[in-house]
C-alpha positions in Angstrom: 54.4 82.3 118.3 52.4 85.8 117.9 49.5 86.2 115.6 49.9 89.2 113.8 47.0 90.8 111.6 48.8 92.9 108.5 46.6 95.4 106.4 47.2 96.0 102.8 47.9 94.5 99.7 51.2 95.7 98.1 54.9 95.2 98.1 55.4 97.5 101.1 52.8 95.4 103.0 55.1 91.8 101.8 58.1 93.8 102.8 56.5 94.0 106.6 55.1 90.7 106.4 58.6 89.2 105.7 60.3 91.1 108.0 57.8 90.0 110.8 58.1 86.3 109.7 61.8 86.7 110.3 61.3 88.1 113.9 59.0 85.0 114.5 55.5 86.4 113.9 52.9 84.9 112.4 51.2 87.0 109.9 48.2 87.3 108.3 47.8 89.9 105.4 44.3 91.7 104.9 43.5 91.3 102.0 47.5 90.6 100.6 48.7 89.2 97.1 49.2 86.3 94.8 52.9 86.5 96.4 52.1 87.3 99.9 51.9 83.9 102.3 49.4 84.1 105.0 47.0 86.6 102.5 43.2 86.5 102.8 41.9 88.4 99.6 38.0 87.9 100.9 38.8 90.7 103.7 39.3 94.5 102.7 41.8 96.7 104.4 39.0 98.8 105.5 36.4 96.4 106.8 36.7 96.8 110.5 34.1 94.5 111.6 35.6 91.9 109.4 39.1 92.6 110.7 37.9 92.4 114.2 36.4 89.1 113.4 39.2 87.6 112.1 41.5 88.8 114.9 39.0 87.3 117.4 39.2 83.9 115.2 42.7 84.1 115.4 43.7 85.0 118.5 45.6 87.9 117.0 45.8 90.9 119.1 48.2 93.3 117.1 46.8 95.3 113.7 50.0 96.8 111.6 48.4 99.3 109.3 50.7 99.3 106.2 49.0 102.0 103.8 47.4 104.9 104.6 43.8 104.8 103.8 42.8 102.4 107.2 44.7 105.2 109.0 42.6 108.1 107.3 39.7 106.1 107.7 40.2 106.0 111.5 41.1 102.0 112.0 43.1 102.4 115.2 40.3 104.7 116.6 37.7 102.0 115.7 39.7 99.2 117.9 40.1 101.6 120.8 39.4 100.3 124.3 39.5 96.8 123.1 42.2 94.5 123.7 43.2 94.7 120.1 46.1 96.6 119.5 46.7 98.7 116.6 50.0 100.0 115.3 49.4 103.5 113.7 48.0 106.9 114.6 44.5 107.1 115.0 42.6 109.2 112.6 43.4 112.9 114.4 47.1 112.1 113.5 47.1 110.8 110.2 45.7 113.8 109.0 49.2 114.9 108.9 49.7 112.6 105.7 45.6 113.0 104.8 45.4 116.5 104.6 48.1 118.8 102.7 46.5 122.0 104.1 46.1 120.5 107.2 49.5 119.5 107.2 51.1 122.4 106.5 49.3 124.2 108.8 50.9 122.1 111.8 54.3 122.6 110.3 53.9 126.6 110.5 52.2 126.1 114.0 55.6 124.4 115.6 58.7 126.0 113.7 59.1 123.1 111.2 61.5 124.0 108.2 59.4 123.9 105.2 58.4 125.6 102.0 56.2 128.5 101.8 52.6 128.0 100.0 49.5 129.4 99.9 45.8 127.9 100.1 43.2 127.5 97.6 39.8 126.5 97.0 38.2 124.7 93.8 36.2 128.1 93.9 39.2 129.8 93.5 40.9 128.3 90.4 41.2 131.9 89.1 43.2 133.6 92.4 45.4 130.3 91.7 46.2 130.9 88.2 47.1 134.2 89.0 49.5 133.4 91.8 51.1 131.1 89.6 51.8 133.7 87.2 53.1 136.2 89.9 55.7 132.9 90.7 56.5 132.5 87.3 54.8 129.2 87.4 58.0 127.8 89.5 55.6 125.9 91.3 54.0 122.9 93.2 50.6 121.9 93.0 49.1 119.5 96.1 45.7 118.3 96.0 45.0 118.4 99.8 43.6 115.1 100.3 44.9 111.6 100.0 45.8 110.9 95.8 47.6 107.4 95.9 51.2 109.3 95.3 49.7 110.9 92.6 48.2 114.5 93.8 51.8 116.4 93.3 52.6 118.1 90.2 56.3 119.7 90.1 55.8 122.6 87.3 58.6 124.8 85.8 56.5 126.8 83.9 53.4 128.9 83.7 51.7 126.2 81.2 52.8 123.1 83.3 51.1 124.9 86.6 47.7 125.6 84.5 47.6 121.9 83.5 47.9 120.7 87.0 45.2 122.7 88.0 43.5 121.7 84.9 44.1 118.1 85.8 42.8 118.5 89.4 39.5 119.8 88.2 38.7 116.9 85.8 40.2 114.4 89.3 37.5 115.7 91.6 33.8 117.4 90.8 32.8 119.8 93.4 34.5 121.4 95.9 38.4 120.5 97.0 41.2 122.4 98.1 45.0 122.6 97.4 48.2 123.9 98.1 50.5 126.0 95.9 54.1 126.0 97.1 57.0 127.5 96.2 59.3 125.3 93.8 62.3 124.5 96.2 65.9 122.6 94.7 68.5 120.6 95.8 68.3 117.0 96.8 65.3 114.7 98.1 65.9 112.1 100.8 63.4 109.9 102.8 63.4 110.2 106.6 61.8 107.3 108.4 61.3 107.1 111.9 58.8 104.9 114.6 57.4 106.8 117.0 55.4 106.5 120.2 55.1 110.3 120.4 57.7 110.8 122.8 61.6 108.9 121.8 61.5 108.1 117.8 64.1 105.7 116.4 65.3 106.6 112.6 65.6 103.7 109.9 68.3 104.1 107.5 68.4 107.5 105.7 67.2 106.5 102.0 66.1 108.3 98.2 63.3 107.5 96.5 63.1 107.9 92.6 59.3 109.3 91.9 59.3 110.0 88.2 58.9 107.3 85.7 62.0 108.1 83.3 65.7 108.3 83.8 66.9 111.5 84.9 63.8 113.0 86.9 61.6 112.9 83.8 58.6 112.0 83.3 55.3 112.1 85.2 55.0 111.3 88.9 54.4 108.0 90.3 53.9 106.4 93.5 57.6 105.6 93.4 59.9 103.5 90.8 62.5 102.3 93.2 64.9 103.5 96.4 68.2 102.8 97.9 69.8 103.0 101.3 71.3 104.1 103.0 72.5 107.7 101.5 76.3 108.3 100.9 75.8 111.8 101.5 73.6 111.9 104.4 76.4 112.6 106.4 76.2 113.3 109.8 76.3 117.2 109.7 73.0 116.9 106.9 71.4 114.0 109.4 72.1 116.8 112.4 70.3 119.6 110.5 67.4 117.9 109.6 67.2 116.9 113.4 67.6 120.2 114.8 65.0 121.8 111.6 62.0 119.5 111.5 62.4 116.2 113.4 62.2 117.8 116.5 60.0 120.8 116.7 57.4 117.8 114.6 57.7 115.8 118.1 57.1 119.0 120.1 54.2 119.4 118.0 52.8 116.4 118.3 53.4 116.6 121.9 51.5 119.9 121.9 48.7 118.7 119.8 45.4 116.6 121.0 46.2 113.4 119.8 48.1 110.6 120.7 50.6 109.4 118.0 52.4 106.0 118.0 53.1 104.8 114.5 55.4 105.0 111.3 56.3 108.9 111.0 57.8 109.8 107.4 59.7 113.0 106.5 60.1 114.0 102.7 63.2 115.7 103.1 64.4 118.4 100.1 68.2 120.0 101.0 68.5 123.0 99.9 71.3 125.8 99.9 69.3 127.1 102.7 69.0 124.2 104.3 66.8 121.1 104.9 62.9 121.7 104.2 60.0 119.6 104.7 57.6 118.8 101.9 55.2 116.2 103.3 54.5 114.0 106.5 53.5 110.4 106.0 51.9 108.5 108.6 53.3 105.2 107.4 56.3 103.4 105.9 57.1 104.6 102.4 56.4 103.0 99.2 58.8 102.1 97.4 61.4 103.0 100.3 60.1 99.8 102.5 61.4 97.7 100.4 64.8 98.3 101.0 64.2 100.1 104.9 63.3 96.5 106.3 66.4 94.3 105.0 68.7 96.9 105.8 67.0 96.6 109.6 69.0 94.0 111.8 66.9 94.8 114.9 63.5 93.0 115.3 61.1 95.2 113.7 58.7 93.0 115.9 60.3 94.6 118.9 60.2 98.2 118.0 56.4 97.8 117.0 55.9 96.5 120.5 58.0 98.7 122.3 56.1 101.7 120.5 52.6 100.9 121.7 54.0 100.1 125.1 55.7 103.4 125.4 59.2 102.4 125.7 61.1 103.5 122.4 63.4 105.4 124.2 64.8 101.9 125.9 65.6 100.9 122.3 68.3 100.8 119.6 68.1 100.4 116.0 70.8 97.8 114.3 71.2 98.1 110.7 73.2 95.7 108.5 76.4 97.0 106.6 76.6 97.6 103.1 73.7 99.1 100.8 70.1 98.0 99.7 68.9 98.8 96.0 65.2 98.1 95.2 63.5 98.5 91.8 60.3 98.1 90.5 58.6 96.2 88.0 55.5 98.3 86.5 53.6 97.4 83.7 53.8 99.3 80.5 51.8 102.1 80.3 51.9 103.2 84.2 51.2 105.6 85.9 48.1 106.7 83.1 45.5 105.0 83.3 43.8 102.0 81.2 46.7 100.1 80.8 46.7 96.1 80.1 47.3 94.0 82.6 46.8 89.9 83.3 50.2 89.2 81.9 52.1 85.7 82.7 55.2 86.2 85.4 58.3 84.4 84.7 61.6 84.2 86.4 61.0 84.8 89.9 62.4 80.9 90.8 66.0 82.0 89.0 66.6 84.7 91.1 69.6 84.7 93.6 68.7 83.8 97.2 70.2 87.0 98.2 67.3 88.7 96.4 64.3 89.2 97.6 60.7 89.5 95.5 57.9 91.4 96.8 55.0 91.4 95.2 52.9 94.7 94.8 50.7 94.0 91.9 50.0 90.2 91.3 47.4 87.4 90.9 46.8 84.1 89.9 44.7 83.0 86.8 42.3 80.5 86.6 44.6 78.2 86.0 46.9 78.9 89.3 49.6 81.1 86.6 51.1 84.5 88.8 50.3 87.3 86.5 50.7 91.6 86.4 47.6 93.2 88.0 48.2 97.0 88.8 50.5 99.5 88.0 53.7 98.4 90.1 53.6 94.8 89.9 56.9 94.1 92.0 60.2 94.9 94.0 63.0 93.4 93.6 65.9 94.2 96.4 69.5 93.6 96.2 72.3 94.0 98.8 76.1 95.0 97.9 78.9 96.0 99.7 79.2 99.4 97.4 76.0 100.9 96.1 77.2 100.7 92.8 77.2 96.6 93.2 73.8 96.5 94.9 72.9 98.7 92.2 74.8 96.1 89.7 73.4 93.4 91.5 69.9 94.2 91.3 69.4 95.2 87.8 70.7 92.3 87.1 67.9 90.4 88.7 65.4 92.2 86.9 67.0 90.6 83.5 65.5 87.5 85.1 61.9 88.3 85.6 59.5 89.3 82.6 56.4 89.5 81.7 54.7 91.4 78.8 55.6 95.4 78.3 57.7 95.2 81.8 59.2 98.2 82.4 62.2 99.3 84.6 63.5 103.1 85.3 67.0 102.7 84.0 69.0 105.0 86.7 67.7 104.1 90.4 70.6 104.2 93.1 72.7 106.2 90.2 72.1 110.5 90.5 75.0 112.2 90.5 76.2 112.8 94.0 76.0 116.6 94.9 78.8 118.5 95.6 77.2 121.2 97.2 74.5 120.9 99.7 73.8 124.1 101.8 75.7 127.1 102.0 78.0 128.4 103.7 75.2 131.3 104.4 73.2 128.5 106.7 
């Protein structure tokens, strides 16, 4: 059986782990969860030496990197040469998720369908405000480095736009630069591929829900639940977004000097003018894992191993019928911060065997009791034949969990479908 070495700590990183387990693996999670089998809380995500150790001590030669900061921090360039194998871009090619700027600078290099925006400095707060005026404040603000899903503020106004800016200053003393982009409309889907920089094979088209409240209210967050796949990704959208960013990206990663084998994400917006690109992530998305990985029949196992041994393009990708639904569970008072947490879990042992639990934010007391530690404490994913009963399904399975000042967005896998996509113009 393989040793596998799994880095993170969150429900995205149980999601992998439990897919793994069900291809055979045996994984161990660096530093995992309370709910996470196989965790080892002593050993950080970004302790290479001590990862390295333990793989040695374990005779585990394959490194997964779930989120992103071991990939900024240049993990697979760190295990280079040895005979440790690390799945994810080295530290050159996550910058396409690290740095905003940096980002959109590649996208404008190689023809990639995306917004326009223009560059700022912290120095600069005042050529800012003023281009925010001249757009009417109809507007994006990105911090450019990595913010934990939280560095986007989506602003319909002149006021909104001054306190994003307003916000970014009090986030980070000294000197930082950002990205103001035009506001763009029309749908968001989640595009997730694996790639060995050459073939990349496309998991199940899927929506993310990234403000806290009902509707598309509320502040942002890193995600309050998904569902796949997407009735209206049909394959005339799915052919678009092919033709208008997935594959000039590949030329350009081609073209650039770095190798890339890894997760490759796509934040897709469709507008009336067609499909644009607002951000690259260089690993599985969070929430959108959580349902990606039971919808995947194939052996995730094999496609990992098939990507760092160059052979994708031999490969198919099997998903099962019928349609995923994940929500989360976040404590009261997420996303600001100072929130309570430490609250007993109940319910996860009456939950359907068709639904699975992962655990983002949870830990044991003293006394061996699971309780709420972070933000989003866990995912719960259901399967249905219809969307409407996976959506059923699962809400109904968050009934059965609680702990103190739980709280679930009341409206994930439910938008309105839209009628219109692009336009006839495109």
């Amino acid at each position: 059986m393989k040793n596998i070495v799994l880095l993170g700590s969150g429900a995205r990183e149980h999601a992998m782990a439990w897919k793994l387990t069900q291809d055979g693996a045996t994984v161990h999670v660096l530093p995992g969860n309370a709910g996470i089998p196989g965790s080892h809380p002593d050993i950080s995500a970004l302790d290479f030496p001590a990862i390295k150790a333990f793989c040695e001590a374990h005779d585990a030669r394959l490194v997964v990197v779930g989120p992103e900061a071991p990939l900024a921090a240049g993990v697979t360039d760190y295990f280079a040469g040895s005979d440790i194998r690390v799945f994810g871009p080295g530290r050159a090619g996550a910058t396409l998720e690290s740095s905003k700027v940096w980002s959109k600078n590649f996208m404008r290099r190689h023809g990639v369908a995306t917004a326009q925006s223009w560059q700022f400095r912290s120095d600069k707060l005042a050529e800012a405000r003023a281009k925010v005026a001249e757009l009417d404040g109809q507007v994006v603000v990105k911090f450019d480095g990595l913010a934990a899903g939280k560095g986007v503020y989506v602003c319909s106004s002149v006021e909104e736009a001054h306190a994003a800016l307003d916000d970014l200053e009090q986030q980070h003393s000294g000197w930082f630069s950002f990205l103001l982009e035009e506001k763009l409309s029309g749908p968001e889907i989640s595009i997730i591929g694996i790639t060995d920089g050459n073939a990349i094979r496309l998991l199940s088209p899927s929506q993310d829900h990234k403000q806290l409240l009902a509707h598309d209210q509320g502040p942002n967050t890193g995600g309050m639940g998904a569902y796949c796949p997407v009735p209206f990704a049909d394959d005339n959208i799915l052919a678009a977004i092919r033709t208008d960013i997935i594959d000039p990206t590949l030329e350009g990663i081609r073209a650039e000097p770095f190798d890339f084998k890894g997760f490759l994400y796509f934040g897709v917006m469709l507008t009336p003018q067609g499909p644009k690109l607002l951000e690259y992530n260089a690993r599985l998305g969070d929430p959108e894992a959580e349902v990606l990985l039971p919808a995947l029949e194939s052996s995730f196992l094999e496609l990992l191993e098939a990507t760092l041994d160059g052979t994708l393009a031999q490969t198919t990708v099997r998903q099962r019928p019928g349609y995923f639904v994940g929500l989360v569970l976040a404590s009261g008072g997420y996303p600001a911060a100072g929130f309570p947490t430490g609250f007993p879990i109940s319910g996860l042992d009456q939950l359907p065997a068709d639904v699975q639990a992962f655990h983002g934010a949870t830990r044991r007391t003293d006394s061996g009791e699971l309780a709420t530690s972070g933000g989003r404490v866990l995912v719960l994913t259901a399967h249905g034949p219809e969307l409407p009963i996976a959506v059923e399904r699962a809400y109904a399975a968050a009934e059965m969990v609680n702990f103190q000042d739980k709280y679930v967005r009341s409206d994930i896998g439910q938008r309105p479908e839209p009628t219109l996509i692009f336009s006839e113009l495109r």
